[in-house]
C-alpha positions in Angstrom: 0.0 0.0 0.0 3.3 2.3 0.9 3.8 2.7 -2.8 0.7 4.2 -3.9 0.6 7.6 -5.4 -1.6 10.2 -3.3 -4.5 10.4 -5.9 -4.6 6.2 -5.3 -4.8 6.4 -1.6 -7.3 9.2 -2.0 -9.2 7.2 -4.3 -9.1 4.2 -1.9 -10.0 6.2 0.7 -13.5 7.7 -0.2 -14.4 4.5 -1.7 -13.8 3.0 2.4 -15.4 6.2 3.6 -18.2 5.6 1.0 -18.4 2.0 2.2 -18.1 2.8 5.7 -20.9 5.5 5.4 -23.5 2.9 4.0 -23.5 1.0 7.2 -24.0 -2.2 5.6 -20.7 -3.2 6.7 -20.5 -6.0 9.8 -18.5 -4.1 12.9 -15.8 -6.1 12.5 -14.9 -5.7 8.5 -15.8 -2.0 9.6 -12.5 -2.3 11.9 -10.3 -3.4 9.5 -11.9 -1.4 7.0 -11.5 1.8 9.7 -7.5 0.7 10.3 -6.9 0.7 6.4 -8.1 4.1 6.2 -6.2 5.0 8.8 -2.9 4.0 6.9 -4.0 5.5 3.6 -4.9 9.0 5.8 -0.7 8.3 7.3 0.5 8.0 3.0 -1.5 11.0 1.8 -0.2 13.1 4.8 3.1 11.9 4.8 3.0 12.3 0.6 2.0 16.0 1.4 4.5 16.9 4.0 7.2 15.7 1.3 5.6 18.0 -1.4 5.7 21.2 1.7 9.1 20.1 2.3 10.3 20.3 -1.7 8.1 23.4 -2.5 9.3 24.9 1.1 12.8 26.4 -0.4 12.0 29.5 -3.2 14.5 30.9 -5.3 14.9 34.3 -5.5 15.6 36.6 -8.0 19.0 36.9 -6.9 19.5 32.7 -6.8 19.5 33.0 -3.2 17.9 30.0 -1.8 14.9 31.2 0.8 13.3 29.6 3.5 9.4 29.4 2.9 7.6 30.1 6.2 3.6 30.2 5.6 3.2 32.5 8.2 5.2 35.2 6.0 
């Protein structure tokens, strides 16, 4: 599952939320169901700290290589 792009595990993840939201899942696949979410929530953060972290240094006109702080 670790090697899924974001839009996958974002695809993968309404469709459980989708499934889940039904209720017409038995409490226990709703569990496992609930802990696979989890770990596709974990990817798609983790894939979007990586793509803050590469986007978080701007170059200036100068070539200077800038911090980005969001709160600038």
């Amino acid at each position: 599952m670790e090697n899924l792009s974001f839009e996958e595990s974002l695809e993968k993840l309404e469709e459980i939320v989708n499934k889940l939201e039904n209720g017409d899942v038995p409490l226990d696949d709703a569990i496992e169901e609930f802990k696979k979410a989890m770990d596709l929530v974990k990817i798609c953060n983790d894939k979007l700290n990586d793509a803050e972290e590469s986007i978080a240094k701007i170059v200036k006109d100068n070539g200077e290589i800038v911090e980005f702080n969001s709160s600038q």
